[in-house]
C-alpha positions as CSV (number, residue, x, y, z in Angstrom):
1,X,-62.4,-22.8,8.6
2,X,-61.7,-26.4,8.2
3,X,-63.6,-27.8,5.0
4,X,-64.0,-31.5,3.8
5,X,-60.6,-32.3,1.7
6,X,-59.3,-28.6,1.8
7,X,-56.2,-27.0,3.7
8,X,-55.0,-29.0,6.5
9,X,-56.9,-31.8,6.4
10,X,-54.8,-35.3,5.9
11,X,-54.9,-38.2,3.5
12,X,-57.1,-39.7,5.4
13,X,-59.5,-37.2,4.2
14,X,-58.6,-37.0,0.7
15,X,-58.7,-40.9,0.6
16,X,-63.1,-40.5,1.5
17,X,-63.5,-37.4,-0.1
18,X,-65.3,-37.7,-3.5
19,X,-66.4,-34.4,-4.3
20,X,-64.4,-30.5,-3.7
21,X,-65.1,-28.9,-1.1
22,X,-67.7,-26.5,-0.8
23,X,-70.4,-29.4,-2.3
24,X,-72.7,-31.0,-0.3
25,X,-71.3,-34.3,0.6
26,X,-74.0,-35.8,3.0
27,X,-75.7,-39.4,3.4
28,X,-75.2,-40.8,-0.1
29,X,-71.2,-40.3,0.3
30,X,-71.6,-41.7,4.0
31,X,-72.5,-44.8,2.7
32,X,-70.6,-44.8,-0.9
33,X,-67.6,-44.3,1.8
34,X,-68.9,-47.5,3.8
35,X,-69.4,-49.3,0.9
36,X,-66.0,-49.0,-0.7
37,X,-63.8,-49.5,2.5
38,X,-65.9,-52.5,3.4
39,X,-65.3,-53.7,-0.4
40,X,-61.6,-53.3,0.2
41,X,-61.6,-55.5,3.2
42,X,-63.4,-58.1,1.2
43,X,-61.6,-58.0,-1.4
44,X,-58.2,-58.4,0.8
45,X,-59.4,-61.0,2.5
46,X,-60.5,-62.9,-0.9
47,X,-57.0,-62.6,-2.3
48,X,-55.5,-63.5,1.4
49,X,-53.5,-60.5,2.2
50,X,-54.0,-57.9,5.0
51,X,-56.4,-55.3,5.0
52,X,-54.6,-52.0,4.8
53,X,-54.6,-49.8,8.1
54,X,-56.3,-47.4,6.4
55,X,-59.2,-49.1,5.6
56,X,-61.8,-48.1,7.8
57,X,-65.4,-48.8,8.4
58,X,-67.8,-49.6,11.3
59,X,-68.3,-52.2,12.9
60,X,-71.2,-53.7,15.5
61,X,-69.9,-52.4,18.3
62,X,-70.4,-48.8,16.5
63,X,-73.5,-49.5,15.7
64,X,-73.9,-50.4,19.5
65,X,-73.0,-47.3,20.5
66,X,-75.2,-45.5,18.1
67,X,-78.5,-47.4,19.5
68,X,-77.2,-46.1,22.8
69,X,-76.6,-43.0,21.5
70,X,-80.9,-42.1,19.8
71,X,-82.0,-44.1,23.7
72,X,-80.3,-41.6,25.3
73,X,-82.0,-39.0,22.8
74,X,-85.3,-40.2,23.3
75,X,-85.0,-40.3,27.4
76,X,-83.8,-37.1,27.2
77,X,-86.3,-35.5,24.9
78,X,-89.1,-37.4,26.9
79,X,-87.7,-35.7,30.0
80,X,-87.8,-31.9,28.2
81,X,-84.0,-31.7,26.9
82,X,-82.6,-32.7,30.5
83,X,-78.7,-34.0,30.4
84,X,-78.5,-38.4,29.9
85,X,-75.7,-40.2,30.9
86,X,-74.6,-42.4,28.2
């Protein structure tokens, strides 16, 4: 069973994880996660240096692809669960 932040999973994880595993992590830590990375890009760029590689947080063209993602939700619940090319 892999579990947020428990065996196997990388620092990576552990660096967005803010609660043990077995808690319910959910929207608000989405978004405290989106929050700090962005922060840390801001604040690199503020003090002129590079943004670590591990910072990560999304950008328009995931949002992009998440618009594509509920139209192709919506076309396919309109047409009674039938497969939608995205």
């Amino acid at each position: 069973m892999i579990t947020r932040n428990g065996a196997g999973s990388g620092a990576a994880s552990a660096r967005v994880s803010r609660v043990p595993s077995g808690h319910p992590e959910g929207y608000l830590e989405a978004f405290a996660t989106i929050y700090t990375e962005a922060a840390n890009a801001i604040n690199a760029a503020k003090l002129g240096v590079a943004v670590e590689p591990a910072v990560l947080y999304p950008t328009v063209n995931d949002g992009v692809k998440g618009v594509v993602f509920v139209e192709a939700c919506v076309a396919s619940s309109k047409k009674n669960g039938a497969w939608i090319r995205v």
